[in-house]
Jmol script that loads the backbone (N, CA, C; Angstrom):
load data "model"
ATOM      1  N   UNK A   1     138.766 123.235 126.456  1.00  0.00           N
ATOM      2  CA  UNK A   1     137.954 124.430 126.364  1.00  0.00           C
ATOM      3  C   UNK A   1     138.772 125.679 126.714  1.00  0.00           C
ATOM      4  N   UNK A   2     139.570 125.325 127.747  1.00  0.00           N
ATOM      5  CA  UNK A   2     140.282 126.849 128.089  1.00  0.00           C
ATOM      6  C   UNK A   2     141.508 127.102 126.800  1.00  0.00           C
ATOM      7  N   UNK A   3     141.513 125.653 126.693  1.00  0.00           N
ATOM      8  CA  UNK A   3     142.877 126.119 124.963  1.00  0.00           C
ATOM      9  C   UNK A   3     141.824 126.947 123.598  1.00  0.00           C
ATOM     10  N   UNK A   4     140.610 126.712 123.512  1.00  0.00           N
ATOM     11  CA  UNK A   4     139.872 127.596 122.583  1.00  0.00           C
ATOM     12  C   UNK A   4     139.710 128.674 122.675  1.00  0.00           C
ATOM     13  N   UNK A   5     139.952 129.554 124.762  1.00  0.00           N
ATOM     14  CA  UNK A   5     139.163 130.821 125.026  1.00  0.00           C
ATOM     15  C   UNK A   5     140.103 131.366 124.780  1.00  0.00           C
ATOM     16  N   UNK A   6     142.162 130.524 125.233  1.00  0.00           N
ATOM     17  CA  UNK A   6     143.113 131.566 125.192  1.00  0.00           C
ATOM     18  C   UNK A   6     143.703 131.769 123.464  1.00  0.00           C
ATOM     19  N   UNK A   7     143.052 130.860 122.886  1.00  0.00           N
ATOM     20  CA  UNK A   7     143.620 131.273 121.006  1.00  0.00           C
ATOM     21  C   UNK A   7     142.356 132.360 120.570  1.00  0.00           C
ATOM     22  N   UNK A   8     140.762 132.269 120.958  1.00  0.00           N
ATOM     23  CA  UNK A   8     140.099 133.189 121.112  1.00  0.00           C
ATOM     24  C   UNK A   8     140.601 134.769 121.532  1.00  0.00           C
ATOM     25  N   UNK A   9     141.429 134.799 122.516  1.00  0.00           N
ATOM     26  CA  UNK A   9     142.076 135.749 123.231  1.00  0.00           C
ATOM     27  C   UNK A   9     143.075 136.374 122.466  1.00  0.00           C
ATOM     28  N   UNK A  10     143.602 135.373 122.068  1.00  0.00           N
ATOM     29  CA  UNK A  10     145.204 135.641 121.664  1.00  0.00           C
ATOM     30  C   UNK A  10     144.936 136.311 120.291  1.00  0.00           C
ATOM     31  N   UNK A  11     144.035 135.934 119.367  1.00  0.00           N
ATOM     32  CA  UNK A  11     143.901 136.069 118.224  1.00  0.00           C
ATOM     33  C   UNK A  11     142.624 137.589 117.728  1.00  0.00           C
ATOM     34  N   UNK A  12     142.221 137.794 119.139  1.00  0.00           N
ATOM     35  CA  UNK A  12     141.579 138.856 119.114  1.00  0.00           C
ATOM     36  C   UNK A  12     142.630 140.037 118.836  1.00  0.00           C
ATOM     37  N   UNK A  13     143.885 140.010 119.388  1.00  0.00           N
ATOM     38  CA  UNK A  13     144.811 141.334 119.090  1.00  0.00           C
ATOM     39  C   UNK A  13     145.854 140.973 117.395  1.00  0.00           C
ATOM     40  N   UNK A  14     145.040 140.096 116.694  1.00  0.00           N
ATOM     41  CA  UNK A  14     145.732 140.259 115.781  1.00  0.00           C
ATOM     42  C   UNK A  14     145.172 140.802 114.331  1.00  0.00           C
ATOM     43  N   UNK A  15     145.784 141.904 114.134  1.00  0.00           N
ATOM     44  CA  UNK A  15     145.258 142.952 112.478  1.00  0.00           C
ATOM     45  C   UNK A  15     143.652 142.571 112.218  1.00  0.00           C
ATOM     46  N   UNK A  16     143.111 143.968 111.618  1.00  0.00           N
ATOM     47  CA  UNK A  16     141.864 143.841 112.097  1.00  0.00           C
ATOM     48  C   UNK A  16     141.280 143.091 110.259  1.00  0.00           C
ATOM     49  N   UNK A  17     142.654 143.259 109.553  1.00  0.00           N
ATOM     50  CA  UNK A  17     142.544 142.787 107.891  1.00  0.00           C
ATOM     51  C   UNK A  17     142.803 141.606 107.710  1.00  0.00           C
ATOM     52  N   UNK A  18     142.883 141.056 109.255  1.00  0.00           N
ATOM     53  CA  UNK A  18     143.250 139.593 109.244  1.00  0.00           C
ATOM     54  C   UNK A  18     142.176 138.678 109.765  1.00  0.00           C
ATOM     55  N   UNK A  19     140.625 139.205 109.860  1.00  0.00           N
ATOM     56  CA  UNK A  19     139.726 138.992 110.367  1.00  0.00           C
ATOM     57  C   UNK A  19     138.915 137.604 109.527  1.00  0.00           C
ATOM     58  N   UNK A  20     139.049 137.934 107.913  1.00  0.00           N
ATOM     59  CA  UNK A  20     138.570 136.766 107.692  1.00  0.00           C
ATOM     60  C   UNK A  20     139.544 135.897 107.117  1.00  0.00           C
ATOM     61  N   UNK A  21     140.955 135.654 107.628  1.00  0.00           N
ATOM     62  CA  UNK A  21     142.264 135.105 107.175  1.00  0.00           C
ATOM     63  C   UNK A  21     142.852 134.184 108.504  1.00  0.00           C
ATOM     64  N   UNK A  22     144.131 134.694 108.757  1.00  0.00           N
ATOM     65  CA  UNK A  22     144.385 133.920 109.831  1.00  0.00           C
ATOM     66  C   UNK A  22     143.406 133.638 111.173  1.00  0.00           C
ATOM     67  N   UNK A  23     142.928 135.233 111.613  1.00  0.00           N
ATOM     68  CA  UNK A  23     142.105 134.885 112.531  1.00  0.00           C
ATOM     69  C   UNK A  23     140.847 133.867 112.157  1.00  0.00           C
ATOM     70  N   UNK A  24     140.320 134.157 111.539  1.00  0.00           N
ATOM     71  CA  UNK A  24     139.460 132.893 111.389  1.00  0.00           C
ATOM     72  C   UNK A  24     139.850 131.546 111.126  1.00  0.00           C
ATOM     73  N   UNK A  25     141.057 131.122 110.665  1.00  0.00           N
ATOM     74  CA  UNK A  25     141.400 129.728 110.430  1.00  0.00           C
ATOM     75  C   UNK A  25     142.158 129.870 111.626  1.00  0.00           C
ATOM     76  N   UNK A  26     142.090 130.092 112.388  1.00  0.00           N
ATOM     77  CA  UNK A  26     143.091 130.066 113.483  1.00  0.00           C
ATOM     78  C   UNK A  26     142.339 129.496 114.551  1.00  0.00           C
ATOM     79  N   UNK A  27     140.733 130.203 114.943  1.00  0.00           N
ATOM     80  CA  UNK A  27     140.030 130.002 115.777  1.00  0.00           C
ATOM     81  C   UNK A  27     139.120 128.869 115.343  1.00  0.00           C
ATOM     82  N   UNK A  28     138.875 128.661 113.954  1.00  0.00           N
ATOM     83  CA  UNK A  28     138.141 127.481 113.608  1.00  0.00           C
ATOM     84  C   UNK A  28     138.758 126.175 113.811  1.00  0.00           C
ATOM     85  N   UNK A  29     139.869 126.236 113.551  1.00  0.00           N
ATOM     86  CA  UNK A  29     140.765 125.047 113.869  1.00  0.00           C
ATOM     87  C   UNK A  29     141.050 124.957 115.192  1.00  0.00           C
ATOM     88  N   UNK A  30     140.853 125.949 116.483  1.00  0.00           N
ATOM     89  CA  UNK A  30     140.972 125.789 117.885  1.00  0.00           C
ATOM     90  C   UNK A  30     139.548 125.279 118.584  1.00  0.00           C
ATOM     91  N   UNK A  31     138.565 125.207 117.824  1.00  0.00           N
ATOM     92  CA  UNK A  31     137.020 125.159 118.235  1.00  0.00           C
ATOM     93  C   UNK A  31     137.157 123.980 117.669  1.00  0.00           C
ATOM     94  N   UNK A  32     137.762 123.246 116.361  1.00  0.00           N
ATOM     95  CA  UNK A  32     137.601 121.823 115.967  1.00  0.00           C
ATOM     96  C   UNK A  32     138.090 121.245 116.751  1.00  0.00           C
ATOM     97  N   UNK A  33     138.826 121.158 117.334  1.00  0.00           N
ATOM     98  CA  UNK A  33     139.592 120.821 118.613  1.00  0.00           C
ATOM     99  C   UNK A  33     138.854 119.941 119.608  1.00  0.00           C
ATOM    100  N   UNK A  34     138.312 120.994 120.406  1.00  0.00           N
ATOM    101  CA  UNK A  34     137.216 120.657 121.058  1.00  0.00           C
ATOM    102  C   UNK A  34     136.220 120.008 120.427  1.00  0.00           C
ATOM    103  N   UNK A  35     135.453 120.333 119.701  1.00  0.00           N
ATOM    104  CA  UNK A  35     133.932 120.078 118.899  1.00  0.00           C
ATOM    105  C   UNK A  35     134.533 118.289 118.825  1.00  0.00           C
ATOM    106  N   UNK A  36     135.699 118.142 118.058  1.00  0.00           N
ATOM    107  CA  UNK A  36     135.709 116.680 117.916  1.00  0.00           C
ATOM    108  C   UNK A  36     135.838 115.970 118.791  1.00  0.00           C
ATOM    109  N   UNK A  37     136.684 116.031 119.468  1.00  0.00           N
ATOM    110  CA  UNK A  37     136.521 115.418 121.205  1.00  0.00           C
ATOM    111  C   UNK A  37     135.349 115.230 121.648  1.00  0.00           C
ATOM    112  N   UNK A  38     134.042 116.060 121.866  1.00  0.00           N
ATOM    113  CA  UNK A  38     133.128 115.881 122.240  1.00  0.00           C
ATOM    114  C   UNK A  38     132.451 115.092 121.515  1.00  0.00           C
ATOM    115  N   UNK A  39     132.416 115.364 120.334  1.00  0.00           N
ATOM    116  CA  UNK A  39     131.526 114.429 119.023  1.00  0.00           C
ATOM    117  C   UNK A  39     131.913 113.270 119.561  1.00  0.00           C
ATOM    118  N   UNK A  40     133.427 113.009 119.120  1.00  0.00           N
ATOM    119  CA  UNK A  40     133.956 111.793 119.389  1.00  0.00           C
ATOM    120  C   UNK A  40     133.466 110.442 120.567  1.00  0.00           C
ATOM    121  N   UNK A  41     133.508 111.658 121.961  1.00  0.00           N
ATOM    122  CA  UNK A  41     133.155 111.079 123.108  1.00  0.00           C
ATOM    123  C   UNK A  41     131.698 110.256 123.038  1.00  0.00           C
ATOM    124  N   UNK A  42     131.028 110.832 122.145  1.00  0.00           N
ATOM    125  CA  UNK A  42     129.954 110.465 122.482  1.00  0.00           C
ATOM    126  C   UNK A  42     129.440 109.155 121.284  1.00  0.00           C
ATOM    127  N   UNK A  43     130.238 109.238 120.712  1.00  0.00           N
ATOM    128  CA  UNK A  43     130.184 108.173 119.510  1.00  0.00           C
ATOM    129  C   UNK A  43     130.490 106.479 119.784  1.00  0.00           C
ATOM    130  N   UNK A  44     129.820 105.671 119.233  1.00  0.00           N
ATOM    131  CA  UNK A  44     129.189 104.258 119.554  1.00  0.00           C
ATOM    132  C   UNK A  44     130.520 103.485 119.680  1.00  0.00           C
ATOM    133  N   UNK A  45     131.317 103.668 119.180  1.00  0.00           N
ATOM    134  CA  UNK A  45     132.424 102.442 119.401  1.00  0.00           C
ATOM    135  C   UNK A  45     134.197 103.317 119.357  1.00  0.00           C
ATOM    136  N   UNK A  46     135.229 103.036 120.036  1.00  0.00           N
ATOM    137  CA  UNK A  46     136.301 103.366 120.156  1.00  0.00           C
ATOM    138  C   UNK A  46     137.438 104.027 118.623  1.00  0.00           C
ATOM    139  N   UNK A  47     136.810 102.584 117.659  1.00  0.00           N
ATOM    140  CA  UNK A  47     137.227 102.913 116.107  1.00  0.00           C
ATOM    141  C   UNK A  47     136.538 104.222 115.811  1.00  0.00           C
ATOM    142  N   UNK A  48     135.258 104.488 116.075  1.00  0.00           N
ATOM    143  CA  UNK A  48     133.963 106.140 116.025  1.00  0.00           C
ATOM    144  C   UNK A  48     135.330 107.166 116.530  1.00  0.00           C
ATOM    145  N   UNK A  49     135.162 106.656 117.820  1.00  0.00           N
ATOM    146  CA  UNK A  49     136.071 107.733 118.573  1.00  0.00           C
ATOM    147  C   UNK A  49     137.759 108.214 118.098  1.00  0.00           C
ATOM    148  N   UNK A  50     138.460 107.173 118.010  1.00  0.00           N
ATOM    149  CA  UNK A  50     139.563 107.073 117.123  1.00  0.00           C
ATOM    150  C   UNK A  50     139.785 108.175 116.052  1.00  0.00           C
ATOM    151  N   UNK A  51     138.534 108.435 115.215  1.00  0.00           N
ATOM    152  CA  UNK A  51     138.531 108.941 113.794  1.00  0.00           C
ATOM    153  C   UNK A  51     138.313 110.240 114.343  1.00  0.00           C
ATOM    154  N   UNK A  52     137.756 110.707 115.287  1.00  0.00           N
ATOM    155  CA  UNK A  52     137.316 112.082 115.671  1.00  0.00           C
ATOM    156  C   UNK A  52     138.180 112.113 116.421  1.00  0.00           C
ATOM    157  N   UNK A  53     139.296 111.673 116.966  1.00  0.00           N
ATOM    158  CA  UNK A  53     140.252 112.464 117.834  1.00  0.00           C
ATOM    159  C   UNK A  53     141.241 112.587 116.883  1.00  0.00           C
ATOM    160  N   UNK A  54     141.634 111.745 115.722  1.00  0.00           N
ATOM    161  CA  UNK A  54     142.459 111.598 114.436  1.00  0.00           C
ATOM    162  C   UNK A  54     142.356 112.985 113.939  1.00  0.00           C
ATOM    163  N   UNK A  55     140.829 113.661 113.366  1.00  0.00           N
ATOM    164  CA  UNK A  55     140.517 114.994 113.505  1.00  0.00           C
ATOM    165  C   UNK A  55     140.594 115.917 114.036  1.00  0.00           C
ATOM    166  N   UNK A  56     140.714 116.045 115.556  1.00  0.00           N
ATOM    167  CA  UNK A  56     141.089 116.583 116.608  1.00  0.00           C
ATOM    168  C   UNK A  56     142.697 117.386 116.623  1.00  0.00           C
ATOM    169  N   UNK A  57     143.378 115.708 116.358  1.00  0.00           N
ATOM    170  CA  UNK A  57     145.039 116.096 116.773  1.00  0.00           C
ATOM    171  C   UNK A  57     145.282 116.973 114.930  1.00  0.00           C
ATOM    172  N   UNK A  58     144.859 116.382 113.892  1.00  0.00           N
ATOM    173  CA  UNK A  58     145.114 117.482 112.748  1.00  0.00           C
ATOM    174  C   UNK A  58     144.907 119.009 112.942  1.00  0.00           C
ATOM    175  N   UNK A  59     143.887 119.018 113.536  1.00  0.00           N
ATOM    176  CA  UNK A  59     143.573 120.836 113.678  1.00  0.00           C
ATOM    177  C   UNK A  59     144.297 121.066 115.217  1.00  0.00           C
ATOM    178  N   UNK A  60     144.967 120.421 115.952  1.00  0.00           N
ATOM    179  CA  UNK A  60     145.796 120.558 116.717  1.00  0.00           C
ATOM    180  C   UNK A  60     147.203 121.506 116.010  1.00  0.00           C
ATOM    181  N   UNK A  61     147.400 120.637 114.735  1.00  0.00           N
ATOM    182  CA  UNK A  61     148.974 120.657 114.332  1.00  0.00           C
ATOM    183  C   UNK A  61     148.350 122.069 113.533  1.00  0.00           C
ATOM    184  N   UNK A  62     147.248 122.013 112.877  1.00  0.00           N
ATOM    185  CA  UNK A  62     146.517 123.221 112.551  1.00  0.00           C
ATOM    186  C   UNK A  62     147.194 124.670 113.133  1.00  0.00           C
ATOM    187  N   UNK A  63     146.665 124.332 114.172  1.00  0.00           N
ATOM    188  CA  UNK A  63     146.673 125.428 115.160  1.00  0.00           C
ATOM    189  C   UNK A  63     148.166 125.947 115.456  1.00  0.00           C
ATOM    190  N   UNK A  64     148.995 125.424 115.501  1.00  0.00           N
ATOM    191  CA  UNK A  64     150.467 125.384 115.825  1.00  0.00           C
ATOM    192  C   UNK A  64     151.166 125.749 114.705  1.00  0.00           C
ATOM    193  N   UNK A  65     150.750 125.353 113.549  1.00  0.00           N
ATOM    194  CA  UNK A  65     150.937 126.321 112.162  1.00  0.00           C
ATOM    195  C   UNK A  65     150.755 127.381 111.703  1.00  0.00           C
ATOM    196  N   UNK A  66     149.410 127.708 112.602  1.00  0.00           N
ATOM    197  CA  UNK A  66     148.869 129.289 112.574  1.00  0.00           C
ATOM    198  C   UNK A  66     149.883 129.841 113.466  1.00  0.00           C
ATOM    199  N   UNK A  67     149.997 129.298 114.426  1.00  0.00           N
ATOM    200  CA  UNK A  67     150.736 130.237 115.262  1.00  0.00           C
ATOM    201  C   UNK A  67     152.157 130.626 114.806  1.00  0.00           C
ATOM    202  N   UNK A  68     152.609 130.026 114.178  1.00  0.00           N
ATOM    203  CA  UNK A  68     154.311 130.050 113.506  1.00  0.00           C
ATOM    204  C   UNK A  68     154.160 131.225 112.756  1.00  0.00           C
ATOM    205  N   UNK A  69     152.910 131.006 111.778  1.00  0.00           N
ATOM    206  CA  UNK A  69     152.890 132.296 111.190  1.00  0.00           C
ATOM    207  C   UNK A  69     152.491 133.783 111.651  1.00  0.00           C
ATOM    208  N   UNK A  70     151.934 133.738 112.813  1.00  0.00           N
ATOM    209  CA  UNK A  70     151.556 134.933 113.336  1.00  0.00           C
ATOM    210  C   UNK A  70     152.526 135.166 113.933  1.00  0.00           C
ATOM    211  N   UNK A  71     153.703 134.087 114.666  1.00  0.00           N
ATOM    212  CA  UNK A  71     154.600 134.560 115.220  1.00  0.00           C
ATOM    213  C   UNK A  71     155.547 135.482 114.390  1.00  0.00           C
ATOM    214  N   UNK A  72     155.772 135.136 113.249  1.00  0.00           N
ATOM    215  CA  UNK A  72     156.621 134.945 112.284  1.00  0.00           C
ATOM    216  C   UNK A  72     155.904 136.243 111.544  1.00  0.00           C
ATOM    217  N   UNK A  73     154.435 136.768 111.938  1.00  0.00           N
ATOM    218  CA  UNK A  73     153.965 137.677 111.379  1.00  0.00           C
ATOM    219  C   UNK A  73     154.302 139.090 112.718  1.00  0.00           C
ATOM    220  N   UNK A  74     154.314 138.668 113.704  1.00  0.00           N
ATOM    221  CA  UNK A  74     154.752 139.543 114.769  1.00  0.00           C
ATOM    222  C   UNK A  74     153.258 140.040 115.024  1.00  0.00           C
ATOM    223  N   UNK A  75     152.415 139.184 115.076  1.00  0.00           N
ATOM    224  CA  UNK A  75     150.645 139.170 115.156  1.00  0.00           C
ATOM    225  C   UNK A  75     150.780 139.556 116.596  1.00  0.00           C
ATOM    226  N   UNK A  76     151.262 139.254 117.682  1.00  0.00           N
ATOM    227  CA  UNK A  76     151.354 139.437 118.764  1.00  0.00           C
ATOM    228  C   UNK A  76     152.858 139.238 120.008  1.00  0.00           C
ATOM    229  N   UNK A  77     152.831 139.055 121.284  1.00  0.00           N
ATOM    230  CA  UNK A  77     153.840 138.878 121.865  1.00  0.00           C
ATOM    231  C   UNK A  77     154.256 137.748 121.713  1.00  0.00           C
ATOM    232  N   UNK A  78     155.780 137.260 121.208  1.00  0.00           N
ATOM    233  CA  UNK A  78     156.342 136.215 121.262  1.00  0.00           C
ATOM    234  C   UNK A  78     155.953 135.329 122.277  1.00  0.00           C
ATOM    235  N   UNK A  79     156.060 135.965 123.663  1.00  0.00           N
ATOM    236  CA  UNK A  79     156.454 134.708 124.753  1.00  0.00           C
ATOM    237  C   UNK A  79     154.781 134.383 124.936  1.00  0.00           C
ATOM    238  N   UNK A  80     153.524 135.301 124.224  1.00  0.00           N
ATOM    239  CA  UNK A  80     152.447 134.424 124.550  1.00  0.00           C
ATOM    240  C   UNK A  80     152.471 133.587 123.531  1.00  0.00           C
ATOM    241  N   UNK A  81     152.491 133.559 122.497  1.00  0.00           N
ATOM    242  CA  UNK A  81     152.719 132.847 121.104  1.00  0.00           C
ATOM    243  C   UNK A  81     153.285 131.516 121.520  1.00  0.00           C
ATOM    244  N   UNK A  82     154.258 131.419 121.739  1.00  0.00           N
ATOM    245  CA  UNK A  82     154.974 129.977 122.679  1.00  0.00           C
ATOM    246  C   UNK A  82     154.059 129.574 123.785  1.00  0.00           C
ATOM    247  N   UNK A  83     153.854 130.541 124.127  1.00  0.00           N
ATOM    248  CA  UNK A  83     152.826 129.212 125.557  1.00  0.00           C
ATOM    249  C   UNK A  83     151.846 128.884 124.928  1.00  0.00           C
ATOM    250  N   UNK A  84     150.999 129.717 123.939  1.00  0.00           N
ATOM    251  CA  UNK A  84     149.813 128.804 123.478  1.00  0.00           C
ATOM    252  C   UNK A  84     150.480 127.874 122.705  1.00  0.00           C
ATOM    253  N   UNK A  85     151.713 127.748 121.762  1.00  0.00           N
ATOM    254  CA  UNK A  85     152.622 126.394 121.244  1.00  0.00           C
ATOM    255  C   UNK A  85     152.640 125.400 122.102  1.00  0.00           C
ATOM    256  N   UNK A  86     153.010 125.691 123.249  1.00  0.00           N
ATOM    257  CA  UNK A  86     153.860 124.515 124.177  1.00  0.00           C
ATOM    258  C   UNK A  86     151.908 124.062 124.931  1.00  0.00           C
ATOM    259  N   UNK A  87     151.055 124.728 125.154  1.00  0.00           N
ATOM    260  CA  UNK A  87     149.785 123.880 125.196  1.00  0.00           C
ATOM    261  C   UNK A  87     149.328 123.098 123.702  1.00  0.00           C
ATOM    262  N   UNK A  88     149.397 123.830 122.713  1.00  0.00           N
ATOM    263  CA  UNK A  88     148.928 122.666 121.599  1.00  0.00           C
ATOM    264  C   UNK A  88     149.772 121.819 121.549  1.00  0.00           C
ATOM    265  N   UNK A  89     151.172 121.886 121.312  1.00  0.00           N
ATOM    266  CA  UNK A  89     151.681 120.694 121.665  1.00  0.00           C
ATOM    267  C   UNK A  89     151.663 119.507 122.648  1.00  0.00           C
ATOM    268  N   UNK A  90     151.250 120.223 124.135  1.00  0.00           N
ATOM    269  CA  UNK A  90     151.104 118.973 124.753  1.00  0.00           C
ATOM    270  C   UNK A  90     149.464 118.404 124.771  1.00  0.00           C
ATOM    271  N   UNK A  91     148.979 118.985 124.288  1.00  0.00           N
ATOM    272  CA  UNK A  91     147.593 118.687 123.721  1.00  0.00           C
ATOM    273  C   UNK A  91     147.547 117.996 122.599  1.00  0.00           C
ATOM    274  N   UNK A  92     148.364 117.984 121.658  1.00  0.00           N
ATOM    275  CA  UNK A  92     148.319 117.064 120.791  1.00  0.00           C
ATOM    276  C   UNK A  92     149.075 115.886 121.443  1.00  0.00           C
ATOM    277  N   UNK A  93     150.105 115.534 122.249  1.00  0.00           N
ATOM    278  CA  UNK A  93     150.516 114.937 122.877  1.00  0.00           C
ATOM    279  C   UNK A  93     149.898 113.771 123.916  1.00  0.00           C
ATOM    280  N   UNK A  94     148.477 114.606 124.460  1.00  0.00           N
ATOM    281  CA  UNK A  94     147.437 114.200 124.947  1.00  0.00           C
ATOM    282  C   UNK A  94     146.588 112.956 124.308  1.00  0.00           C
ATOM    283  N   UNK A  95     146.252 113.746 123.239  1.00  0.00           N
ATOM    284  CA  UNK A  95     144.893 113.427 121.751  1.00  0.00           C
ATOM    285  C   UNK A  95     145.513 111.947 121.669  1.00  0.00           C
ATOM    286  N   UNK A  96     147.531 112.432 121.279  1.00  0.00           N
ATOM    287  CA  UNK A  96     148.050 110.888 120.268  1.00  0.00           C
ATOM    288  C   UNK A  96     147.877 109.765 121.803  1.00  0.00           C
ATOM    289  N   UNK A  97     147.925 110.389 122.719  1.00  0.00           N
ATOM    290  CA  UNK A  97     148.179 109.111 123.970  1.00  0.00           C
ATOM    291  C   UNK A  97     146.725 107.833 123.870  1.00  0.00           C
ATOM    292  N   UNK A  98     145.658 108.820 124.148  1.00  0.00           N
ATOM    293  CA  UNK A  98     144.384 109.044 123.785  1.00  0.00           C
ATOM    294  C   UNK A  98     143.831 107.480 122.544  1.00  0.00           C
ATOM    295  N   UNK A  99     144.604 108.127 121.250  1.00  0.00           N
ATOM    296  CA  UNK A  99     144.364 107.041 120.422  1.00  0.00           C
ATOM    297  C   UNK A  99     144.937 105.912 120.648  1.00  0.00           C
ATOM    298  N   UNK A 100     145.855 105.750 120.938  1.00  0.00           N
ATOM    299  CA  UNK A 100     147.035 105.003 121.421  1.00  0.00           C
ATOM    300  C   UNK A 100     146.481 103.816 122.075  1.00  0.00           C
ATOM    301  N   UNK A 101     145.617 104.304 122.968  1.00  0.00           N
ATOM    302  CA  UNK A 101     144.882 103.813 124.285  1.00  0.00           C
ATOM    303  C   UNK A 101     144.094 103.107 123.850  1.00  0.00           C
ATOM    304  N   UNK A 102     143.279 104.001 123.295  1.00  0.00           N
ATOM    305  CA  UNK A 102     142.489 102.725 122.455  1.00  0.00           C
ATOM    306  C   UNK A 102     142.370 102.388 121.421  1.00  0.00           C
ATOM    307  N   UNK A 103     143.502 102.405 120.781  1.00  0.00           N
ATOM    308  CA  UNK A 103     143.492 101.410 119.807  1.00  0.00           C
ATOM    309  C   UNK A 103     144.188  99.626 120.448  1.00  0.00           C
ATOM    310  N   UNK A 104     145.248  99.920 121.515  1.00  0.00           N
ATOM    311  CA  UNK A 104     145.569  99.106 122.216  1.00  0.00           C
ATOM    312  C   UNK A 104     144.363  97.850 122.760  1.00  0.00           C
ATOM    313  N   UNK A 105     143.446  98.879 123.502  1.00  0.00           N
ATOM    314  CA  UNK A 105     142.052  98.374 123.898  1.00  0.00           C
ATOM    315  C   UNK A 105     141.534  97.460 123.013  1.00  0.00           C
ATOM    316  N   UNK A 106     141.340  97.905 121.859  1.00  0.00           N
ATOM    317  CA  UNK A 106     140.551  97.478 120.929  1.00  0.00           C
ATOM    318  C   UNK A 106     141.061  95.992 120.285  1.00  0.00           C
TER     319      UNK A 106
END
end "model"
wireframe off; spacefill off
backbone 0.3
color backbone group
């Protein structure tokens, strides 16, 4: 949740012509994030869960794509641009452990 408020944040200072473009695929893919995790969590069997964190870590890599380009667009400050990188990355890092786990389980 706090990785959705700071791409929320981050993406608020970027071009105001970029409102229904990057910023919006930027923040939709940081809210899928979350949204699937939760879906996921709450879903009947581990294979359920599996498929919604599978979803999860894509709009993870999502998100980390947007950011290359905003970096790369000079959308905002470099060195925040990298820290929200180096959290989706270890957030996707998280997600893959996550499946990992239980698919092992299973």
């Amino acid at each position: 949740m706090d990785f959705v408020t700071a791409i929320y944040l981050l993406s608020s200072s970027f071009p105001v012509d970029e409102r229904f473009g990057l910023t919006n695929q930027i923040r939709r893919a940081g809210v899928s994030i979350a949204l699937n995790i939760a879906e996921g969590s709450g879903a009947g069997s581990d294979l359920e869960f599996r498929r919604f964190l599978k979803m999860a870590l894509r709009s993870a890599y999502e998100v980390m794509a947007a950011l290359e380009i905003a970096s790369n667009l000079k959308f905002a400050k470099k060195d925040i641009i990298e820290a929200r990188l180096q959290e989706a990355d270890q957030l996707s890092a998280m997600i893959s452990g996550l499946i990992k786990k239980l698919k092992s389980d299973s």
